[in-house]
Structures are given as structure tokens and as C-alpha cells.
C-alpha positions as semicolon CSV with decimal commas, in nm:
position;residue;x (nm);y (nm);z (nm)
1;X;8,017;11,475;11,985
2;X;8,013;11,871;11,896
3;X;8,375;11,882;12,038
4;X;8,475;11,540;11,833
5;X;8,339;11,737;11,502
6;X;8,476;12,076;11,559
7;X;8,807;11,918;11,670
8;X;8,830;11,673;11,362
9;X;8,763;11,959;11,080
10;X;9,022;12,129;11,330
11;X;9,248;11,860;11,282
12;X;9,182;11,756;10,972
13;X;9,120;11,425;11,127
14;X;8,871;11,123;11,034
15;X;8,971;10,921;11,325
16;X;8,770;11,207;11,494
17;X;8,509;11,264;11,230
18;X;8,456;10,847;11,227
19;X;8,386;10,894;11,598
20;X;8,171;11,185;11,602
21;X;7,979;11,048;11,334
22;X;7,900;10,723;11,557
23;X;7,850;10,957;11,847
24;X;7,560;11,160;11,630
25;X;7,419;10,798;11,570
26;X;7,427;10,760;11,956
27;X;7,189;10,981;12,027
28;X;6,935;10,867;11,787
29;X;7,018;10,531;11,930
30;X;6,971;10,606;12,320
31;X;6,680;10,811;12,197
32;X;6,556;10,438;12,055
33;X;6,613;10,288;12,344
34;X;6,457;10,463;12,581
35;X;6,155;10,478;12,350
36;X;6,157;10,100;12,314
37;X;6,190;10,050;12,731
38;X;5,882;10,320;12,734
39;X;5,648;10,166;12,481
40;X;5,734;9,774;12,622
41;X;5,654;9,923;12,938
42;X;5,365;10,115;12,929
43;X;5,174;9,840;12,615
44;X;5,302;9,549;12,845
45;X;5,488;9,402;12,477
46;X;5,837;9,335;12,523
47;X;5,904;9,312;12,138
48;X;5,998;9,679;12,108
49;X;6,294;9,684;12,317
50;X;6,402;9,405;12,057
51;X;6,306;9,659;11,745
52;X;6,493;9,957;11,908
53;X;6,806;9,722;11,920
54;X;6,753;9,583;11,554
55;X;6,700;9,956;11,460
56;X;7,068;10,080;11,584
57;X;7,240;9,791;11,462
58;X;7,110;9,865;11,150
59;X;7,153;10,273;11,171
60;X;7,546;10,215;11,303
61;X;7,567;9,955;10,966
62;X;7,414;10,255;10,762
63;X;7,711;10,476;10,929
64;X;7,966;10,244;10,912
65;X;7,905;10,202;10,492
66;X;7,925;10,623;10,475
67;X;8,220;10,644;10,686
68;X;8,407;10,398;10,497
69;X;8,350;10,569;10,126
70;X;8,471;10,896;10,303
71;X;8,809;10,729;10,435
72;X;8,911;10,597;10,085
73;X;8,886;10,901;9,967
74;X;9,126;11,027;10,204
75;X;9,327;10,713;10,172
76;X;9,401;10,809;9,809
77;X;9,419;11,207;9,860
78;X;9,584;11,246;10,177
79;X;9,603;11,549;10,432
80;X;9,798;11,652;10,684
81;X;9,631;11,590;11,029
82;X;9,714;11,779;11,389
83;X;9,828;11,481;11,624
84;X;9,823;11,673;11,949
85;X;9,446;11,788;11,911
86;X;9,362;11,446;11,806
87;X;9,494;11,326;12,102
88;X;9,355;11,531;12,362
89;X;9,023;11,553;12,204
90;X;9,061;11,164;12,226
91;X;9,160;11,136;12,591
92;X;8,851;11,337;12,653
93;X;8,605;11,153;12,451
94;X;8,734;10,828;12,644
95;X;8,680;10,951;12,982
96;X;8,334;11,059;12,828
97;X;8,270;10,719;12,687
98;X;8,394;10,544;13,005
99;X;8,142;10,727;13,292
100;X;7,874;10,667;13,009
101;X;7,970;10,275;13,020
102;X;7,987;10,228;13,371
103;X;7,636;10,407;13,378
104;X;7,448;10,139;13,136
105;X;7,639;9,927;13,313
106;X;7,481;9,948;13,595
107;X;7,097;10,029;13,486
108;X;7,031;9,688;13,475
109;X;6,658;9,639;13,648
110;X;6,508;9,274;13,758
111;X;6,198;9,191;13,586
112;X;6,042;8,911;13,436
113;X;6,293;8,666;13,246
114;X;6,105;8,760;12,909
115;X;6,162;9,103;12,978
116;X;6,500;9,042;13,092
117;X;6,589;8,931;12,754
118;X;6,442;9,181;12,560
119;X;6,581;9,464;12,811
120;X;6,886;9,314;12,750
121;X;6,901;9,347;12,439
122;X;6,819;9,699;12,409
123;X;7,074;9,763;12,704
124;X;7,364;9,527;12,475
125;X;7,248;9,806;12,153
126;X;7,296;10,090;12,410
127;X;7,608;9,959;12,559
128;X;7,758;9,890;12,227
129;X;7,688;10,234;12,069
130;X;7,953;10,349;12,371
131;X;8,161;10,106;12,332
132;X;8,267;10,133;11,993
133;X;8,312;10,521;12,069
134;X;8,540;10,429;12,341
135;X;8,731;10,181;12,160
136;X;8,693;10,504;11,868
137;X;8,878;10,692;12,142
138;X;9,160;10,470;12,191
139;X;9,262;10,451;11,854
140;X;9,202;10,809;11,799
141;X;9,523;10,844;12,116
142;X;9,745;10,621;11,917
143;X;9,647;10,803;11,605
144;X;9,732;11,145;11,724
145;X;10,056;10,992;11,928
146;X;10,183;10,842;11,605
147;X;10,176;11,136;11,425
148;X;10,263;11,401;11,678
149;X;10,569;11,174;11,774
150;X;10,674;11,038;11,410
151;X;10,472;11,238;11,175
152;X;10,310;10,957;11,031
153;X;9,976;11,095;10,907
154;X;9,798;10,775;10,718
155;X;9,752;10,649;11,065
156;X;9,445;10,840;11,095
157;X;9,314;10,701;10,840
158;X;9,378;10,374;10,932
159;X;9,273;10,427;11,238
160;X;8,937;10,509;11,080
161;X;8,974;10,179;10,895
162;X;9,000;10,068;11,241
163;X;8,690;10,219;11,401
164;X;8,438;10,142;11,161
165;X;8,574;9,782;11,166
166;X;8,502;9,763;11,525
167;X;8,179;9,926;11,511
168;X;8,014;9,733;11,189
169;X;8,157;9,352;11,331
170;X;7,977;9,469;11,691
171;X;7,654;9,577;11,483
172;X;7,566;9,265;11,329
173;X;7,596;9,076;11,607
174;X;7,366;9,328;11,766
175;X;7,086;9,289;11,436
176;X;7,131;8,871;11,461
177;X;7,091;8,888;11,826
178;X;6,766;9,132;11,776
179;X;6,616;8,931;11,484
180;X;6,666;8,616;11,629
181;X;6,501;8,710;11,913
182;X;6,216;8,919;11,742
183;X;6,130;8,586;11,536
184;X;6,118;8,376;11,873
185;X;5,829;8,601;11,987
């Protein structure tokens, strides 16, 4: 995250910034998580696991509405951005986003089928948080190809466009899939 927000000022890039941003919301959002396994596991209530997954849907929405007033401004007053150090800083936050995957991935732990759900869902909030910076990643590569190759420079901005897309569709499903299963409780 620090090197996605020194590298995008560097850059002058909001592909970067977009990320970086959803990667500071990351940490408040594995910080929720892990708080919402903890307090379902040591009160024996399964509901906050559920909470701590409506909470980051709702924190990445909260994001995804700043993000996107800060890329039309760039959208109508352009600037140049550095494709090369968009790119590498890119390829680096995918491998970073990829070992963190493959970790959640695998942290799955067999309890009860109620708890299974509601573990689940705070794993899916988790899992999606690194997901969309992956995916944030990949666009940020063809970003920073297109313009180190052909100079086109809106691409980053697009690419933002992109990003926040991505991340706000994959949010609400998260808060519907939290909600819903906060009101079955």
C-alpha cells in the first residue's frame, strides 16, 4: 500500500492511487475481520462475523464513491502519467495480492454449519478486499503498458474507471449477502 501511494504521486497515476486507496481500506477490513472471528468466537454469537462483512462492503462502497469524484476530475484536467513505474509497481502489487489470496484461500476451518456460513462470509469480505486489489493490479499493467508503449495517458484513468467498477459491483454483493444473512438470524 505505502509503495502503491508513493509510486502513484510518483507517477502521477490514479490507477495506483485507486488501488492504494482500496489497499488502506484493507487493512481496516482484515482488522474487521479478525475482530468479528474473535468476538463470534470467544461470545459463542456467530452474527459478528456477518457485521464485520456488512461493515467492509459498506467501507469499500464509501471508497469507491471518493475515488470516483477524484477520477473525473482528472478525466477533465488531465496529466501526464509515468507508464513504466506504473507497471512495475503493478507487477509487484499482483504478486502481493496473489500470496495474500492463496492464503485466505486456504484458512478455511470446519465448524458448525451456522458458523460455517457466517465464517464464510467474513472470509468472502476478506477475500474480496484482495481480490479487487489484484484485479486493481492487472489493470494498473495494462495501464502503464499502454502508455509506456503508445503514450496514451487517459488509460489510467480509465483504468481507474475500471477498478472502482470492479470493486463497488463485488461490494454489494458482499452487503446483500451480509444483510440477508444478518436478518435470517
Amino acid at each position: 500500500m505505502i509503495i502503491e501511494i508513493i509510486g502513484g504521486w510518483l507517477t502521477n497515476s490514479m490507477a495506483l492511487i485507486a488501488d492504494a486507496g482500496h489497499m488502506l481500506t484493507d487493512v481496516g477490513a482484515l482488522s474487521i475481520s479478525v475482530l468479528g472471528l474473535w468476538l463470534s468466537r470467544t461470545r459463542n454469537n456467530h452474527r459478528y462475523e456477518s457485521m464485520a462483512g456488512l461493515i467492509n462492503g459498506c467501507t469499500l462502497l464509501i471508497m469507491c464513491f471518493w475515488l470516483l469524484r477524484e477520477n473525473f476530475y482528472r478525466w477533465f484536467s488531465p496529466e501526464e502519467v509515468k507508464g513504466l513505474g506504473l507497471t512495475l509497481i503493478s507487477l509487484l502489487g499482483l504478486s502481493v495480492n496473489l500470496i495474500s489470496y492463496k492464503f485466505l484461500s486456504h484458512s478455511h476451518s470446519g465448524h458448525c454449519h451456522d458458523h460455517n456460513h457466517h465464517h464464510n462470509i467474513n472470509t468472502l469480505g476478506a477475500k474480496l478486499h484482495v481480490l479487487g486489489d489484484a484485479l486493481g493490479s492487472v489493470v494498473g499493467i495494462i495501464a502503464g503498458l499502454c502508455i509506456t508503449f503508445w503514450g496514451i495517458n487517459w488509460v489510467d484513468t480509465i483504468g481507474s474507471f475500471i477498478i472502482l467498477s470492479i470493486i463497488s459491483t463485488l461490494s454489494v454483493r458482499l452487503v446483500f449477502k451480509a444483510a440477508s444473512a444478518l436478518l435470517k438470524d
